[in-house]
Backbone and ligand atoms as CSV (ligand in chain L), in Angstrom:
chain,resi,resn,atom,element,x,y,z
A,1,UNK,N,N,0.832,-1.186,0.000
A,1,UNK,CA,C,0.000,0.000,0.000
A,1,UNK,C,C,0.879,1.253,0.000
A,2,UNK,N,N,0.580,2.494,-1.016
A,2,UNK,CA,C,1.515,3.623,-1.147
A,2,UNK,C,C,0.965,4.450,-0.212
A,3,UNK,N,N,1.451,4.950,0.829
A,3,UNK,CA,C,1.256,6.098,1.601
A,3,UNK,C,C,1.561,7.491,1.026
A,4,UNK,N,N,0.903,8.643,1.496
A,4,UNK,CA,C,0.855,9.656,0.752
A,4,UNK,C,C,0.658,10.835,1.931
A,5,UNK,N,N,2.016,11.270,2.373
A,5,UNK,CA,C,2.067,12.356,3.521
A,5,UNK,C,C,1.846,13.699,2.708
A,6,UNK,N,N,0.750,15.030,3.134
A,6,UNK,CA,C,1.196,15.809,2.709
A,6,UNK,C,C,1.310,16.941,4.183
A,7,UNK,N,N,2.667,17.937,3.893
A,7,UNK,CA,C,2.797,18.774,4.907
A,7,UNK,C,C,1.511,19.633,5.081
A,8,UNK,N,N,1.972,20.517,6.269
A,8,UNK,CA,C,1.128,21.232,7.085
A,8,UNK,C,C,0.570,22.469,6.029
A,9,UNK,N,N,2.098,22.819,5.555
A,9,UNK,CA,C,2.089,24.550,4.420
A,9,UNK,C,C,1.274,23.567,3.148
A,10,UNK,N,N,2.025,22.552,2.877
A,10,UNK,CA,C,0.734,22.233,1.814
A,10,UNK,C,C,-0.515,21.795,1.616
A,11,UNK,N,N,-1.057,21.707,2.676
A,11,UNK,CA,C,-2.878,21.235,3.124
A,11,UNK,C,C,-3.014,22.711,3.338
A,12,UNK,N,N,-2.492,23.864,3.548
A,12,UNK,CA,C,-2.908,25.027,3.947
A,12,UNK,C,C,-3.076,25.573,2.721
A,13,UNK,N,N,-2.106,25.552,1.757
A,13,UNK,CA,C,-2.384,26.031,0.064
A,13,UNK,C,C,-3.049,25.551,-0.270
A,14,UNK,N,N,-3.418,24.169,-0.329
A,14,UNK,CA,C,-4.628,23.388,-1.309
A,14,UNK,C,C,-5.909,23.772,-0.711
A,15,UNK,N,N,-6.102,24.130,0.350
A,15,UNK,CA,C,-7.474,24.272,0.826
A,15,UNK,C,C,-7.868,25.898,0.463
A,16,UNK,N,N,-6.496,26.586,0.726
A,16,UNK,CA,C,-7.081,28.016,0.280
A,16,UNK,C,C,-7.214,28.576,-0.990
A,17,UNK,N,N,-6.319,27.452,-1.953
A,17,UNK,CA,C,-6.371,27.525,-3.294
A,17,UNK,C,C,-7.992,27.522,-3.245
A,18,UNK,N,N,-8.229,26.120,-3.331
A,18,UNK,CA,C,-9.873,25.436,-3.405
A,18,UNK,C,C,-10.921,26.327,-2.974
A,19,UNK,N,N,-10.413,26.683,-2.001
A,19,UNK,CA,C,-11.538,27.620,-1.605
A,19,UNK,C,C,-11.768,29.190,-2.472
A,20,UNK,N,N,-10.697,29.137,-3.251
A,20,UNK,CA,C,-10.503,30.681,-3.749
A,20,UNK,C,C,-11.303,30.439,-5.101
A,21,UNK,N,N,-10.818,29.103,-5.543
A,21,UNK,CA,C,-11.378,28.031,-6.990
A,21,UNK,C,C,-12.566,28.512,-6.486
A,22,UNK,N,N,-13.530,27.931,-5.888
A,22,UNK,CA,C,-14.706,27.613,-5.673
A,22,UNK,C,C,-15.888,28.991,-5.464
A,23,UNK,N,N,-14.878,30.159,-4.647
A,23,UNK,CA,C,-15.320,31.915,-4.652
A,23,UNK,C,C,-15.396,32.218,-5.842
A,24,UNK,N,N,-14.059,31.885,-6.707
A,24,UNK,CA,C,-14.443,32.301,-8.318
A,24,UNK,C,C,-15.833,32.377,-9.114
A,25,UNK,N,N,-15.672,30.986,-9.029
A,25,UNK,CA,C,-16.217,30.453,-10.212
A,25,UNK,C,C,-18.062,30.987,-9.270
A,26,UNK,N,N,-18.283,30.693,-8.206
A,26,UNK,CA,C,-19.467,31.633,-7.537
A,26,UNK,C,C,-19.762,33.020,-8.313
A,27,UNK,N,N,-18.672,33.668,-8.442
A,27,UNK,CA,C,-19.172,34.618,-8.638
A,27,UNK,C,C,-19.090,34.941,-10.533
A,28,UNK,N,N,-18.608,33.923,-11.036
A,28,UNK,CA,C,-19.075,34.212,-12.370
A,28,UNK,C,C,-17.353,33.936,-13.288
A,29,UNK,N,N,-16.616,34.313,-12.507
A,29,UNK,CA,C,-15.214,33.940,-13.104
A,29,UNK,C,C,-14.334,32.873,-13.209
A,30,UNK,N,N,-13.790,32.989,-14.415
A,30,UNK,CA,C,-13.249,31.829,-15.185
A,30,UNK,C,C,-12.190,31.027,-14.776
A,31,UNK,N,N,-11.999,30.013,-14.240
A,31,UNK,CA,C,-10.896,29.390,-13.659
A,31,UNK,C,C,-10.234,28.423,-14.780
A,32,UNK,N,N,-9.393,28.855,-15.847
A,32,UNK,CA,C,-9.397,27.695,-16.775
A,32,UNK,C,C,-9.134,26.743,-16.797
A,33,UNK,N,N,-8.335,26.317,-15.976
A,33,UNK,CA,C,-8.134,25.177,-15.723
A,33,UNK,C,C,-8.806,23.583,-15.194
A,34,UNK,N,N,-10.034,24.759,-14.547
A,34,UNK,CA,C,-11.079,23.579,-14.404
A,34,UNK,C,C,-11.767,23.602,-15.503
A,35,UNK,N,N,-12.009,24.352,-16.562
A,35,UNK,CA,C,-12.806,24.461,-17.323
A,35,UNK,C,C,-11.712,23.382,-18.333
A,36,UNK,N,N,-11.160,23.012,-18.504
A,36,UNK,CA,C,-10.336,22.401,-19.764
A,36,UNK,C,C,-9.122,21.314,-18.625
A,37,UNK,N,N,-9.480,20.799,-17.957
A,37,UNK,CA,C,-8.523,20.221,-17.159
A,37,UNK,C,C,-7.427,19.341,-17.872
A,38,UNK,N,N,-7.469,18.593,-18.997
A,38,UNK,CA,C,-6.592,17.632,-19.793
A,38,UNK,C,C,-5.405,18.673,-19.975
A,39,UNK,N,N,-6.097,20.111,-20.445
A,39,UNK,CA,C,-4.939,20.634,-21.173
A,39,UNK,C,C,-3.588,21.235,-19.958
A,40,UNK,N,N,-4.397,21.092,-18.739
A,40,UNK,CA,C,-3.381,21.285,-17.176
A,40,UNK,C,C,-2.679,20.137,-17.005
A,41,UNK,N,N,-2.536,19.094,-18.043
A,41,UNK,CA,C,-2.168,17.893,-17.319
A,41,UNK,C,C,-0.841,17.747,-17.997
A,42,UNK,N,N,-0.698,18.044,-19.282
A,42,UNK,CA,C,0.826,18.265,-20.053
A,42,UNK,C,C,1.629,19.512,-19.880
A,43,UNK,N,N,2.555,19.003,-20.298
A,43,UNK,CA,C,3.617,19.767,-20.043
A,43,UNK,C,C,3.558,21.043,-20.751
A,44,UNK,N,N,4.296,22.019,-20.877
A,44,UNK,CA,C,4.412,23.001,-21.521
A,44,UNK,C,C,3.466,23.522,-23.006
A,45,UNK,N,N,2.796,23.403,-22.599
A,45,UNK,CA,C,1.201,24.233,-23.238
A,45,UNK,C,C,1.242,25.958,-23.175
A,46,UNK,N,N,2.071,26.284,-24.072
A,46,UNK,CA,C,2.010,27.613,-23.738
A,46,UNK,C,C,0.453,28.412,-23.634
A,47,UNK,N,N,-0.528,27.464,-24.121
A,47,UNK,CA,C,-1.510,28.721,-24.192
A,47,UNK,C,C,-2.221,28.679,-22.723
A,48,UNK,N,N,-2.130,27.052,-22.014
A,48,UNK,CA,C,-2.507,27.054,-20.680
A,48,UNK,C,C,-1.483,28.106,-19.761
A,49,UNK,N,N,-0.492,28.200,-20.010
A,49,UNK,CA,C,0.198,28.814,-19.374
A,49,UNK,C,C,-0.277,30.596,-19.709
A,50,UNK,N,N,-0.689,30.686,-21.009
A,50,UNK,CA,C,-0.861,32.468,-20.489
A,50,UNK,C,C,-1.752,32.649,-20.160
A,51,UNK,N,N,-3.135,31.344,-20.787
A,51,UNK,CA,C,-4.575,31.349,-19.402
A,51,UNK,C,C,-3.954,31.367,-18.027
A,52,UNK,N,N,-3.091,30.576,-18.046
A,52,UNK,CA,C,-2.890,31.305,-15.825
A,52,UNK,C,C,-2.393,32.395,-15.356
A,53,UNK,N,N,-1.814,33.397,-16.665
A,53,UNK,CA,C,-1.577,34.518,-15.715
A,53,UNK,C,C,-2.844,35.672,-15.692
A,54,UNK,N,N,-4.090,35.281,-16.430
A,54,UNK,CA,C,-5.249,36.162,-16.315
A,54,UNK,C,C,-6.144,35.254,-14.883
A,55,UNK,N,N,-5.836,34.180,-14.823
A,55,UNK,CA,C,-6.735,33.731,-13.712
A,55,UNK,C,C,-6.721,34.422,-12.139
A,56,UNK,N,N,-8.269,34.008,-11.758
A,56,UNK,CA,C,-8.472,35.261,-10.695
A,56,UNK,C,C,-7.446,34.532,-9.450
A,57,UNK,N,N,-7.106,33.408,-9.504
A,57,UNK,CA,C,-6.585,32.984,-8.596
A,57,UNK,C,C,-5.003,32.920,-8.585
A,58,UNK,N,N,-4.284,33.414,-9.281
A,58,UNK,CA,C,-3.090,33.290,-10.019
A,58,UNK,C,C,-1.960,33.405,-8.623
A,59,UNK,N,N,-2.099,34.294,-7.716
A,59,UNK,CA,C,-1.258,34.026,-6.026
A,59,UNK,C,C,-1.074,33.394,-5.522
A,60,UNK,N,N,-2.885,32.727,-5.086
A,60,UNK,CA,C,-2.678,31.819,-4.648
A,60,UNK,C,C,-2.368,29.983,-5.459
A,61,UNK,N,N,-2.550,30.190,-6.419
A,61,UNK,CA,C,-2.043,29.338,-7.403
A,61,UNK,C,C,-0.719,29.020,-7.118
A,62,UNK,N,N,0.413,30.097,-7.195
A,62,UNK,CA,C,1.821,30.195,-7.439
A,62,UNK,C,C,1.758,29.887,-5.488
A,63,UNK,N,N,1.429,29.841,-4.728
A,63,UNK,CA,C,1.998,29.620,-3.077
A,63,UNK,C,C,1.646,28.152,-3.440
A,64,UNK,N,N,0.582,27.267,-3.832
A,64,UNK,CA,C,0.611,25.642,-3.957
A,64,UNK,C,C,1.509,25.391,-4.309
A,65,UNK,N,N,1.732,26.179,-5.688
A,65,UNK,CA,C,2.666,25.075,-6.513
A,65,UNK,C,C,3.997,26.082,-6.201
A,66,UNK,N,N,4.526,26.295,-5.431
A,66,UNK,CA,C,5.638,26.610,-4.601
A,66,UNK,C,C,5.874,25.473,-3.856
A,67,UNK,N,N,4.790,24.683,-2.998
A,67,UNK,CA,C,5.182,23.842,-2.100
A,67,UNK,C,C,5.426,22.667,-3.053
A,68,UNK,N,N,5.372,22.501,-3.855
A,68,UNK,CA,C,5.768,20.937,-4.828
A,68,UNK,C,C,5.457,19.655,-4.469
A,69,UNK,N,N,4.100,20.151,-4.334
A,69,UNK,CA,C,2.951,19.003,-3.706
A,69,UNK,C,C,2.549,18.510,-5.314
A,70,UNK,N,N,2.427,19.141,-6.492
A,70,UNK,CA,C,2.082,19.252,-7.753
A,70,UNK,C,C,3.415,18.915,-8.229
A,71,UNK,N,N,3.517,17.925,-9.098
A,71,UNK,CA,C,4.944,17.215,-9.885
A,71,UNK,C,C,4.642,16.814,-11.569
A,72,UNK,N,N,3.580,17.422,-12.060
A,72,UNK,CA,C,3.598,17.221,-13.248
A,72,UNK,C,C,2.373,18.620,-13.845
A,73,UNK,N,N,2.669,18.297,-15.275
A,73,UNK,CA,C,1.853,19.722,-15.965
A,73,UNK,C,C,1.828,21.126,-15.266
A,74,UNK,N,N,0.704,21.932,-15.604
A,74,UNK,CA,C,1.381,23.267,-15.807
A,74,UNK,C,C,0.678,23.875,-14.765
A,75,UNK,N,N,1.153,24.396,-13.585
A,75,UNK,CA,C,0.881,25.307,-12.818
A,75,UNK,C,C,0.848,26.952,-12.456
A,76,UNK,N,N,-0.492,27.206,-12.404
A,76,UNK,CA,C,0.023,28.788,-12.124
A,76,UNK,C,C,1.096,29.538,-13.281
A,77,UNK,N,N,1.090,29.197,-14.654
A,77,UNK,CA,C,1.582,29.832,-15.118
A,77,UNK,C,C,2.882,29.214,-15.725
A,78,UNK,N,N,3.600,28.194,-15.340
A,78,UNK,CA,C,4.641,27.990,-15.395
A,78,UNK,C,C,4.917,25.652,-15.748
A,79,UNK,N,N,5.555,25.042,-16.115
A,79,UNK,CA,C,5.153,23.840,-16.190
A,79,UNK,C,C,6.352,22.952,-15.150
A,80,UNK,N,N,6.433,21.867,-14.836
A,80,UNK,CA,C,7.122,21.481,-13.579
A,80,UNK,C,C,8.392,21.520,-13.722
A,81,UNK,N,N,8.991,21.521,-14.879
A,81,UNK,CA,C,10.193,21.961,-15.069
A,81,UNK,C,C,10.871,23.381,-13.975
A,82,UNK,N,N,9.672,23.970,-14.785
A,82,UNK,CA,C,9.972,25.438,-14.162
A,82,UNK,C,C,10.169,25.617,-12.877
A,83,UNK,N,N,8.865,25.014,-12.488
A,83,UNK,CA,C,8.760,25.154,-10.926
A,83,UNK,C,C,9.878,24.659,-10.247
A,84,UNK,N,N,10.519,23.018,-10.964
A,84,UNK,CA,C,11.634,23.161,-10.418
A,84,UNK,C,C,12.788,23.099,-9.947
A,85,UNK,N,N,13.248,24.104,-11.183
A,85,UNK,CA,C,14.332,24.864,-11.410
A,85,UNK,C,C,14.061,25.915,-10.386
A,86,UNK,N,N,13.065,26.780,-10.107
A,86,UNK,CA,C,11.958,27.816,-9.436
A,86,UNK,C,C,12.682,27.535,-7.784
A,87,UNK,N,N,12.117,26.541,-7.080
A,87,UNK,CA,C,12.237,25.789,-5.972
A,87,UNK,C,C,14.320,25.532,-5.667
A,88,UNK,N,N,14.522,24.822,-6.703
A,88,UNK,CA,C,16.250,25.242,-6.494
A,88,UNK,C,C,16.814,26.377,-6.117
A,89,UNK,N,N,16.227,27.024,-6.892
A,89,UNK,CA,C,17.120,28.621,-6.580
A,89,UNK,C,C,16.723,29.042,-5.905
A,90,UNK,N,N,15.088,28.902,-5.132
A,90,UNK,CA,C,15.216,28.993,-3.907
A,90,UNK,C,C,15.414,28.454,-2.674
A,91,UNK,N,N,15.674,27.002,-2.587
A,91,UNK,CA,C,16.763,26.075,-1.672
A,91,UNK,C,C,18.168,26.694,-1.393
A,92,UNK,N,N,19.031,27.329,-2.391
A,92,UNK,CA,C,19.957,27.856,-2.807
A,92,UNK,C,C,20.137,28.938,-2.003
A,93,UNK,N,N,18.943,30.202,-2.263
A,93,UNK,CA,C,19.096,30.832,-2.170
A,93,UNK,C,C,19.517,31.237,-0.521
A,94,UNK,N,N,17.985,30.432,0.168
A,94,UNK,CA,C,17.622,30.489,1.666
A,94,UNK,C,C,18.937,29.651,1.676
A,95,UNK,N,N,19.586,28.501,1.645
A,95,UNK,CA,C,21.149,27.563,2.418
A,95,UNK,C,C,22.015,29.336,2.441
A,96,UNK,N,N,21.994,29.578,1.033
A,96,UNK,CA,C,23.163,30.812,1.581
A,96,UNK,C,C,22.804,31.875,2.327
A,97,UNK,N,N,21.928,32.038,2.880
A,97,UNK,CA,C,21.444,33.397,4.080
A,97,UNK,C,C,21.324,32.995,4.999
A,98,UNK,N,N,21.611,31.340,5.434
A,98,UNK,CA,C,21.610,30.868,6.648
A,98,UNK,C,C,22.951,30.500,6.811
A,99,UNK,N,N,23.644,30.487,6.183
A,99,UNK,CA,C,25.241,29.756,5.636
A,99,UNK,C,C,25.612,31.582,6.396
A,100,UNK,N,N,25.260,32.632,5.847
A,100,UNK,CA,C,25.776,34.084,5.743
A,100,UNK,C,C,25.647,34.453,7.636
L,1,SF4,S1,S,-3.410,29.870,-12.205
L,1,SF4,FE1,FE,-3.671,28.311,-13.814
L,1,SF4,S2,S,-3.376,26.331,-12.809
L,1,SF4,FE2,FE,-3.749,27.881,-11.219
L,1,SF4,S3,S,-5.938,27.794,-10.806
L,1,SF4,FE3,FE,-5.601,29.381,-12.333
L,1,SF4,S4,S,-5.827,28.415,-14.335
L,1,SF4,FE4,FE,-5.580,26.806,-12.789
């Protein structure tokens, strides 16, 4: 049986993501990604990717997929590559200001 831990910061993004998903689309606005979900599931789709930088949720989008709870297709704008390469440089960044 595969067990499946997720942290504290990332049950805190997915729920406030979801909840932000769910305010949207209440009030009339377009979340594209639920609206076309296959095309969130591959990789580098540039046109999913410039649908996420008009989405109403696009902040809190980018704090989920910061935590790298998400390991494939295109998040918030960017596809997992990105993210991470994204996530390195900031491992990197924070070791050397604690290193400093
Ligand atoms: S930013 Fe992109 S991936 Fe995130 S919720 Fe919006 S459309 Fe979906």
């Amino acid at each position: 049986m595969n067990t499946f831990t997720m942290s504290e910061e990332q049950a805190r993004a997915q729920t406030d993501l979801t909840r932000a998903i769910a305010s949207a689309i209440r009030m009339g606005q377009a979340v594209a990604c639920v609206e076309e979900p296959a095309r969130w599931e591959v990789e580098n789709d540039p046109d999913a990717k410039r649908k996420c930088l008009a989405c109403p949720v696009l902040q809190l989008c980018r704090t989920y997929a910061g935590t790298g709870l998400v390991r494939h297709g295109t998040l918030a704008g960017l596809d997992m590559e990105e993210w991470t390469a994204k996530r390195r440089r900031k491992i990197r960044t924070d070791t050397r200001r604690v290193a400093a």
